[in-house]
N, C-alpha and C positions, 0 to 999 in steps of 0.2 A: 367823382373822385372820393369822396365821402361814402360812398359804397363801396366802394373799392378797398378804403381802409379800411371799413369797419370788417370787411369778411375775411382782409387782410387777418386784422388785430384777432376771428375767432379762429380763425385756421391756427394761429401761434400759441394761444391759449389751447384748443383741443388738445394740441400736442404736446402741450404742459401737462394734462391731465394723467393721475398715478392712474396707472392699470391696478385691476383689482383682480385677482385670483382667488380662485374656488378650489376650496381643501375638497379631497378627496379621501372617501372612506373605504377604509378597510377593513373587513371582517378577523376578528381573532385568528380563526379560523385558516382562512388564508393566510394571513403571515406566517403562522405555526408550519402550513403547507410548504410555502414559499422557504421558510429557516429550513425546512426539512432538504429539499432541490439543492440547498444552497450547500449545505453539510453533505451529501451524497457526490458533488462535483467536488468539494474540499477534498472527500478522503480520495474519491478517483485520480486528483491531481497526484495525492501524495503517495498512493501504490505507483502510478504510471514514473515518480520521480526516484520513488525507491526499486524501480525495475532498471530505469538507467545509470544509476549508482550502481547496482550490483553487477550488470554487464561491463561498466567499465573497470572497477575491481576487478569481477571475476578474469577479463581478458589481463590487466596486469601481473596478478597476483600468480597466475599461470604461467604465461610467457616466460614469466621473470624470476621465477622460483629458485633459479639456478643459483641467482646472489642472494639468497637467504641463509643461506648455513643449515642449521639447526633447524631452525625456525620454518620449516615445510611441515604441513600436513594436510588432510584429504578434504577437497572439496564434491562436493555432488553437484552444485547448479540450482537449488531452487530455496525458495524462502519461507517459513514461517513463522507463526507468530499466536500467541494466546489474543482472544478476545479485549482489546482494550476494553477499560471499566467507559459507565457513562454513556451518553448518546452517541459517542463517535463507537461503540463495540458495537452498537445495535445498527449503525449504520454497514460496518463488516461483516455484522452475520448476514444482513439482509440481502448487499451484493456479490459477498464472495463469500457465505455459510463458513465464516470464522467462528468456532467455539471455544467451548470455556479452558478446552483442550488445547493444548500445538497444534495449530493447523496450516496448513500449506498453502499461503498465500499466490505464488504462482511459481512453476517452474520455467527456467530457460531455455533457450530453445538449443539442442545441440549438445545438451550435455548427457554426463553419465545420471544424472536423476531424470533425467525424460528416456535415456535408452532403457533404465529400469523400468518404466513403467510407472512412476510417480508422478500424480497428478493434483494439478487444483483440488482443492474441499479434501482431501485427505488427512485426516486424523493423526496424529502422530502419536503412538503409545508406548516404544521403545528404540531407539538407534543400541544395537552391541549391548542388549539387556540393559539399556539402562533408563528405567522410565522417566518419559519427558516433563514431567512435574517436580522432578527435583534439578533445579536450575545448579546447583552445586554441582553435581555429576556430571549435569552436560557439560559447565564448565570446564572440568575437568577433563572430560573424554575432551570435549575440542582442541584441548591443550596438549592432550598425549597422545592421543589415535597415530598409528603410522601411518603416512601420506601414503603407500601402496596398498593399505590391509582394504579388503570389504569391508563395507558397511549395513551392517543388516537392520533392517528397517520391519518391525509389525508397526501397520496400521490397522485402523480402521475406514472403509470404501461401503459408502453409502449401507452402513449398519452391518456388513460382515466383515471379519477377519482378514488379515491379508499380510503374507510375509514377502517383504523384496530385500534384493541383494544389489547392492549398486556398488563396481568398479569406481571408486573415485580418480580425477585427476588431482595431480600436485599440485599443492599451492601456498603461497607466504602465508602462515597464519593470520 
């Protein structure tokens, strides 16, 4: 009986006992790696969240343009965007060759910017003469353009020249 408690009393003590855990190391190196994966999935998220945003815009802003008044002008269908500053630019030039320039983050599928011919990594140099580095003008043209007029596009397509003309549809600005 007396042995029986006693191996009783250590089985309840063992299992008192604090577990001890072993730190695990990790190279600079690899975490740098790992922040790198980690920020390359970030931006992926936030293109793939800014492509469902603009399909659903775009399908409203369309459809519906009829109750805007005034307020219609020309949409083409695809997005771009200058080079964010920082690590997160260098993460968009490396998966989707975003530069320092307007670049074409991605086109829609269906629209008058893909029946144009405008594609991903395309340069933007001027929409209707007006160059994409003065953000005042484009303001402006997006504000006045007529929802029916063409819109003429020079790019740049992997280091040559390139002029497209894209039919836009209507849409609530």
């Amino acid at each position: 009986m007396t042995k029986t408690c006693i191996a009783m009393f250590a089985v309840l003590l063992a299992g008192c006992a604090t577990p001890t855990t072993q730190g695990i190391t990790v190279s600079a190196g690899a975490t740098k790696e790992e922040a790198g994966k980690q920020m390359e999935l970030a931006v992926q998220d936030m293109v793939d969240e800014q492509k469902r945003i603009m399909r659903v815009y775009r399908t409203l802003s369309t459809k519906a343009n009829s109750f805007c008044g005034d307020y219609v002008g020309p949409t083409a269908g695809f997005f771009a965007l200058p080079k964010p500053k920082g690590d997160v630019g260098q993460i968009y030039e490396k998966l989707y060759g975003i530069r320092e320039q307007r670049t074409v983050l991605f086109v829609l599928e269906g629209t008058p910017a893909e029946s144009a011919g405008i594609k991903a990594g395309d340069v933007l140099k001027s929409i209707n003469d007006v160059n994409t580095n003065d953000v005042q003008q484009l303001e402006e043209l997006s504000a006045t353009a007529p929802p029916n007029a063409p819109l003429k596009y020079k790019i740049e397509r992997a280091g040559a020249p390139l002029e497209l003309t894209v039919q836009p549809d209507r849409a609530c600005r």
